[in-house]
C-alpha positions in Angstrom: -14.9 -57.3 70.2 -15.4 -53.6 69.8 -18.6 -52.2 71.2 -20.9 -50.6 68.6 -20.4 -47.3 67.3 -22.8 -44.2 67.4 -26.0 -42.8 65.8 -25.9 -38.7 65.2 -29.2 -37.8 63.6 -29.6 -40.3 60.8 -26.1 -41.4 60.9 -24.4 -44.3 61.7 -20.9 -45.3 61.5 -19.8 -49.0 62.9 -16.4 -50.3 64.7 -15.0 -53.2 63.3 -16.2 -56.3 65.2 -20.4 -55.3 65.1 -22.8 -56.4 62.8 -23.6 -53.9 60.7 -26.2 -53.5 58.2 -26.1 -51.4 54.5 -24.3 -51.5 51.7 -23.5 -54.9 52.5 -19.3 -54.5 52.2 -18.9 -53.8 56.0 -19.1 -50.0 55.5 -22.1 -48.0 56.7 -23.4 -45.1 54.9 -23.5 -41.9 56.5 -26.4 -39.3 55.2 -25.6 -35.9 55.9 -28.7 -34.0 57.9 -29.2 -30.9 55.7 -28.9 -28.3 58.4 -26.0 -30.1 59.8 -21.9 -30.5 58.4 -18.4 -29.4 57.9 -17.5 -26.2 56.9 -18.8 -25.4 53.1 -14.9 -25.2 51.9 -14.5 -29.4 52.9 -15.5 -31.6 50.1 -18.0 -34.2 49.6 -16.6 -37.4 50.4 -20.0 -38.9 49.6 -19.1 -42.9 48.8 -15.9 -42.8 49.9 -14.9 -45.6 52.2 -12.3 -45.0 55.0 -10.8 -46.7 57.7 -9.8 -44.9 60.9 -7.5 -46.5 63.2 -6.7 -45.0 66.7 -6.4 -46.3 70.0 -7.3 -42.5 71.6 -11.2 -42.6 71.4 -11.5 -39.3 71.4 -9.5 -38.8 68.7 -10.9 -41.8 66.6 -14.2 -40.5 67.2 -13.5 -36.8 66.6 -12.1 -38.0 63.1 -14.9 -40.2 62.5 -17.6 -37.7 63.0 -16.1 -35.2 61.2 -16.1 -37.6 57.9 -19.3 -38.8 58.2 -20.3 -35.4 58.4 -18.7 -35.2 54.8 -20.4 -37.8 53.9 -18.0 -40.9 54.0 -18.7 -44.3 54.9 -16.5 -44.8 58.0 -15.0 -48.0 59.8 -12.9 -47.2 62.9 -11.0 -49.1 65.1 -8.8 -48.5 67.9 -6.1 -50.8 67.4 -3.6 -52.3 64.4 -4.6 -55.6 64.1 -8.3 -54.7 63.9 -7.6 -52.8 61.3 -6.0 -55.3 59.4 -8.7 -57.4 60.0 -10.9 -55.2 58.1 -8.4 -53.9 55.1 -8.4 -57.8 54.5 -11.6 -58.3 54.6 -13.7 -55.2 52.4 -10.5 -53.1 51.9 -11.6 -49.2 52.5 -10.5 -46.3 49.9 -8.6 -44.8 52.4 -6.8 -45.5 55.1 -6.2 -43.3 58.4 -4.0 -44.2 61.0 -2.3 -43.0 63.8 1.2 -44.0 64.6 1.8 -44.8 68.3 -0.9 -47.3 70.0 0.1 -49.8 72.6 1.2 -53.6 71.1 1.3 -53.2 67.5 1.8 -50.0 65.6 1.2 -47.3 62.9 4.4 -49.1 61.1 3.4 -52.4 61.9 0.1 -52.1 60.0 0.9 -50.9 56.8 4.2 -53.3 56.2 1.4 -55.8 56.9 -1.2 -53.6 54.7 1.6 -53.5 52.0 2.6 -57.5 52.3 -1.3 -58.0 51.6 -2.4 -59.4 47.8 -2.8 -56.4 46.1 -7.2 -57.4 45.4 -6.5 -57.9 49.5 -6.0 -54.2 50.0 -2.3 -54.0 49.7 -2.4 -50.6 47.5 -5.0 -48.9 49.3 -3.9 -45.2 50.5 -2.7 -44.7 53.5 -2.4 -41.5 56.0 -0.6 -41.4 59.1 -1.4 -39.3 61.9 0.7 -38.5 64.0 2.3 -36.3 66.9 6.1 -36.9 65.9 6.6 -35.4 62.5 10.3 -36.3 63.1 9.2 -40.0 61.7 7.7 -38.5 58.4 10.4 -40.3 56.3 10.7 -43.2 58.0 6.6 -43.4 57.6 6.9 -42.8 54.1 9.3 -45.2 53.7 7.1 -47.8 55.3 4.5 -47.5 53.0 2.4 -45.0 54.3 1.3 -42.7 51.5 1.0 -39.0 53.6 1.9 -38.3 56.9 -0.3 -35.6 59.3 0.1 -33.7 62.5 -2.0 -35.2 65.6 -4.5 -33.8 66.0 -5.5 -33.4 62.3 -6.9 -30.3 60.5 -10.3 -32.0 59.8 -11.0 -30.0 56.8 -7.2 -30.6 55.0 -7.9 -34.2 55.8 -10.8 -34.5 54.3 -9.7 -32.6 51.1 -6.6 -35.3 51.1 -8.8 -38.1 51.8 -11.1 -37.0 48.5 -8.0 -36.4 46.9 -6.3 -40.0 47.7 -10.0 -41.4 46.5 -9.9 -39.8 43.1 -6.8 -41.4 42.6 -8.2 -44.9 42.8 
């Protein structure tokens, strides 16, 4: 089971596995302190509910902090399966995943996303992120809906993630 995740100032953000409590769908809401945030150019991604997916913690957490500083509702994980788990379960508005983690991959979890009933979470949005740009078309092609340099511009992803969300 995945430990818990953290508290910054009035905001929480849970890994999948803990009980969490708020809006009752297995997302936590994040309120943003007003003295704290991302630059003023990234957009509110107040409501939006994303799942972020790496098995680098300091990459998962980097991401995660950066949204709920936007205002997001965030779910990560660090591995595929887990993250399946919870696209199954209360699918998110976004997904964000990196490619490369140990046993099951970034290309393992969205054909399994993608084979899900679509109520199930089989159209939600999907972003990979990852290091090896070579495999953009072959992500693509997978199912993934964008694919991102590791590490990620924070503020580009969170204008695509608000921009994946208003498609919905």
């Amino acid at each position: 089971m995945s430990k818990a995740g953290s508290s910054r100032e009035g905001q929480t953000s849970r890994e999948a596995g803990t009980q969490s409590h708020g809006s009752g769908n297995g997302f936590q809401t994040a309120g943003l302190p007003k003295d704290k945030g991302p630059d003023v150019s990234s957009p509110s991604l107040g409501g939006v509910r994303v799942l972020v997916v790496d098995d680098d913690d300091n990459v998962r957490e980097a991401v995660r902090d950066y949204l709920l500083d936007c205002g997001a509702d965030v779910v990560s994980v660090s591995s595929a399966t887990a993250a399946l788990d919870v696209v199954a379960h209360a699918p998110p508005d976004v997904v964000i995943s990196d490619v490369s983690m140990p046993e099951r991959d970034g290309f393992w979890l969205i054909r399994a996303i993608r084979a899900l009933p679509p109520a199930r979470g089989a159209t939600v949005p999907a972003v990979a992120v990852s290091g090896r740009l070579h495999l953009a078309d072959d992500l693509l092609a997978a199912g993934f809906t964008e694919v991102r340099g590791k590490p990620p511009d924070m503020a580009e992803l969170a204008a695509l993630i608000a921009a994946l969300a208003a498609r919905r």
